[in-house]
N, C-alpha and C positions, 0 to 999 in steps of 0.2 A: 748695171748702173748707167745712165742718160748722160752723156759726155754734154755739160751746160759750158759753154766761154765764158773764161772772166772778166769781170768787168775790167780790169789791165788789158786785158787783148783788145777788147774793142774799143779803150781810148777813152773811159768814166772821165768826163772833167768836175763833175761838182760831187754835190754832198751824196751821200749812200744812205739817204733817210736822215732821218731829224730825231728818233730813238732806237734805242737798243731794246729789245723785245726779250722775254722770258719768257718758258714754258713752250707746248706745243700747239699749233693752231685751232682754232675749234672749227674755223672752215675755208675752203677755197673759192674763191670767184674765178670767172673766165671773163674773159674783156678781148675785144680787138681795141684797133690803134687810131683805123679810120683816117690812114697814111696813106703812100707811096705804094702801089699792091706791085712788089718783085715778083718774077715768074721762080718756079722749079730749080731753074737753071741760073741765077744768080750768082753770082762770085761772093765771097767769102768781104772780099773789101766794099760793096755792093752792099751788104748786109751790115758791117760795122758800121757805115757811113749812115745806112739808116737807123739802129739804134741808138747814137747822137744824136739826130734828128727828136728822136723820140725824147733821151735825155733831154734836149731843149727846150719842148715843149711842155716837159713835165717842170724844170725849173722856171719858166717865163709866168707856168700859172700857180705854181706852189713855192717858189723858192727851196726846192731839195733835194733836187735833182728828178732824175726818170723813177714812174709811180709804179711801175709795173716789178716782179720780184726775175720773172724768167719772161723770154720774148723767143715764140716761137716762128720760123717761117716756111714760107710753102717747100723749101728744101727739106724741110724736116729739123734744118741745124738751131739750136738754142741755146740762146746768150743771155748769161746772167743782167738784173738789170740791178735790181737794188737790193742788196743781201738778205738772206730767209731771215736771218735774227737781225736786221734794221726795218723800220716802218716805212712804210710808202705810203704813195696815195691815193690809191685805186678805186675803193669800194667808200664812200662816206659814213662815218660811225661804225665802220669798223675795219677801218685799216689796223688797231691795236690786236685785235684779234682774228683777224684772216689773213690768207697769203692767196697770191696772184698768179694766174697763167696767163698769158696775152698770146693772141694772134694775129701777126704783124698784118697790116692790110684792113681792106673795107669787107666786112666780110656780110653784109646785109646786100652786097651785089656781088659778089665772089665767092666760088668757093672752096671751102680747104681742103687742100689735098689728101693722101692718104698718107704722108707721106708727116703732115704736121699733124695729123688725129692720132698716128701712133706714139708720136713725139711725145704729147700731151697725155695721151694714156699711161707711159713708161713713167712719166716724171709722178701724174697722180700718184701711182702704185708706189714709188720709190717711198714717195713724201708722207706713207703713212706710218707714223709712229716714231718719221724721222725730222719731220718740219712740220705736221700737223697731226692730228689725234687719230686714232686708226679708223674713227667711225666720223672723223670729219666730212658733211658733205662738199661736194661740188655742186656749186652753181651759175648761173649767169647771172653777171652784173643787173640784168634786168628785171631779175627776182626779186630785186630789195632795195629795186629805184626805177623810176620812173626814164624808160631809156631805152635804147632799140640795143646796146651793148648787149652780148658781144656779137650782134648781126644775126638774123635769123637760120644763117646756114652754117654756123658753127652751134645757134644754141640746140637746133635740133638734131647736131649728132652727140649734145653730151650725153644720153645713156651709154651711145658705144663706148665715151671714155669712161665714163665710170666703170663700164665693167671690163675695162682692158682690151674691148674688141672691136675696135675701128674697122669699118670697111665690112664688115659681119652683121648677122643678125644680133641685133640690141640684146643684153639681156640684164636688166629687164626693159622691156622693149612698152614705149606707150603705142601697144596697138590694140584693134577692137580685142574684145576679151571674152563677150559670151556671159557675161557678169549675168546671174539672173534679176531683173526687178522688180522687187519683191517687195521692200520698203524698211525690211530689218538687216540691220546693220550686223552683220558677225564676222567669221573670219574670212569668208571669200570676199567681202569686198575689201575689209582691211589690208588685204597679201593686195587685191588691186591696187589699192590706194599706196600701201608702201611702195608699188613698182612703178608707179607714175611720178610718184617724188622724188625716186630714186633712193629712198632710206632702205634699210634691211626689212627682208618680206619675210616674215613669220607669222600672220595673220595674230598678233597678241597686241593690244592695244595697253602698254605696261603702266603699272604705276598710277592708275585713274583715283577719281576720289569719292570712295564708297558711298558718301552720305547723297553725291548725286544719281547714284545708281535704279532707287527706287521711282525717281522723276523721270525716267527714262525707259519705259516699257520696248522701245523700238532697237537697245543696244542687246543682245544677244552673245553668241560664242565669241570665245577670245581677248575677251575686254577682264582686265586685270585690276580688280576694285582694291588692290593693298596701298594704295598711294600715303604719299607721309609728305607736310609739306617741304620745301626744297629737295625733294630728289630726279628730278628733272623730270618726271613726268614721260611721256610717248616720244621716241624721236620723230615718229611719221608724224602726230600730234604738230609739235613744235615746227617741224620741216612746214604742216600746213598753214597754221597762224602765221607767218614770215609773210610767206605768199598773198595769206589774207589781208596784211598787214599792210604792205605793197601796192595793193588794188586798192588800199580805202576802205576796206569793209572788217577790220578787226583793229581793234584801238589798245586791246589787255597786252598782258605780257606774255614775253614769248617764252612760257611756261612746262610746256606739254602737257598739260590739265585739258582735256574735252570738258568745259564748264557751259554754262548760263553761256557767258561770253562769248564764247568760241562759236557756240551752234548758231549763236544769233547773226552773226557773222557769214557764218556759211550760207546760212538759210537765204540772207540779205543777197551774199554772190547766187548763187543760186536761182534766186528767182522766186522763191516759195515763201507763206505766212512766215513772219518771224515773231517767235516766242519763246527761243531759247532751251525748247524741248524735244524729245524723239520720244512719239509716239511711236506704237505698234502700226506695221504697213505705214511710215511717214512718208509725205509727200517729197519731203528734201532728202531722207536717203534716196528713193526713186529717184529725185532729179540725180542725184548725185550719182548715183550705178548707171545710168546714161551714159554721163559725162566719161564716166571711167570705162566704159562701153565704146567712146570715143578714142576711148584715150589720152585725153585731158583730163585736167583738173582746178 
């Protein structure tokens, strides 16, 4: 268990969010603070002094006090900021349904220690199934807003925290992969694609919807045509439309259906004709086993 400070120890003076929350998270963002960067070596009053700080700037521009739920710093030491069951105001459109990790400091020119990766690793793990849903992702604020949050040198070590291993080889790690390019879509690129998103890699593409199946000559092994509508569809699916959604290039809902919409979308990021289809040998899977070849997405 992550020994977090209470917001009593470090001297909360205003509100603790503006609601009361129910149920378990559907996901976490990472955020810095884009503050005061403390060293390692920080004192404890050092540290409370700057989570005031933070508090103030969170009330000055929201009225509710500090937005962030936990605040971590390069000590590793982390202090509650606005309670897991009260709303903050971290993430836009959905502070009701995600919860926060913060990394106190500018972290797009600094970077976090090992010391605060593990911190944030420990707290993810703790908070599944006990503040957020077991299959909650993690992501950076920058995924679902237009923002450099939370700094490029924290967003590029969340695979280590998602998989609890800071300072380690990622796993799953976005490195080149050996992806063959080929143009059809089955389960080696999908297991790529869930490890890039960081979703769970079992190369199954769940829950899709049959009648698109025959339109699609280029999807192959792993793709699960029993879909029914409302039942969530792909998490990788879902995890991608977010991202698409993001950049500008997907407008539908974040469904987990690979539809019309979705590919058109891709096709659009991507680079390639767009028409909403996968052919056999497509050019947009190709683009796309590149990219995952890269290791992005």
């Amino acid at each position: 268990m992550v020994a977090i400070a209470t917001r009593a120890s470090w001297g909360a003076r205003y509100a603790d969010g503006d609601k009361t929350l129910t149920g378990l998270a559907a996901e976490v963002f990472v955020h810095h603070t884009v503050s005061t960067q403390l060293p390692a070596t920080a004192t404890v009053d050092q540290e409370r002094a700057q989570v005031r700080a933070v508090e103030q700037t969170g009330q000055n521009r929201f009225g509710t006090g500090i937005s962030y739920n936990v605040l971590i710093f390069p000590s590793g030491r982390a202090y509650q900021g606005v309670s897991w069951n009260r709303r903050g105001t971290h993430t836009g459109g959905r502070n009701s349904t995600s919860r926060s990790i913060c990394f106190v400091g500018n972290y797009e020119t600094n970077q976090p220690t090992a010391a605060q990766l593990a911190t944030a690793a420990a707290i993810y793990d703790e908070g599944r199934g006990k503040w957020w849903k077991i299959t909650a992702p993690l992501r950076g604020h920058c995924d679902v807003s237009v923002t450099a949050c939370p700094g490029k040198n924290v967003f590029s070590r969340l695979p280590e925290i998602r998989a609890g291993n800071p300072g380690g080889t990622p796993a799953p790690a976005p490195a080149p992969s050996g992806l063959k390019v080929d143009g059809f879509w089955g389960s080696a690129t999908s297991t790529r694609l869930q490890q890039v998103l960081g979703t769970p890699a079992d190369g199954v593409v769940s829950h899709q919807t049959a009648a698109w199946r025959s339109q699609n000559p280029g999807l192959t092994t792993g793709w699960d045509w029993t879909g029914k509508a409302g039942d969530g569809g792909s998490q990788m699916i879902a995890e991608h439309q977010r991202r698409l959604k993001a950049r500008g290039r997907y407008a539908g809902a974040i469904d987990g259906k690979a539809g019309p919409q979705y590919f058109r979308g891709l096709q659009a990021d991507l680079g390639t004709p767009v028409d909403g289809t996968i052919s056999e040998q497509s050019r947009m899977v190709m683009a796309l086993q590149r990219r995952l070849n890269a290791g992005t997405v």
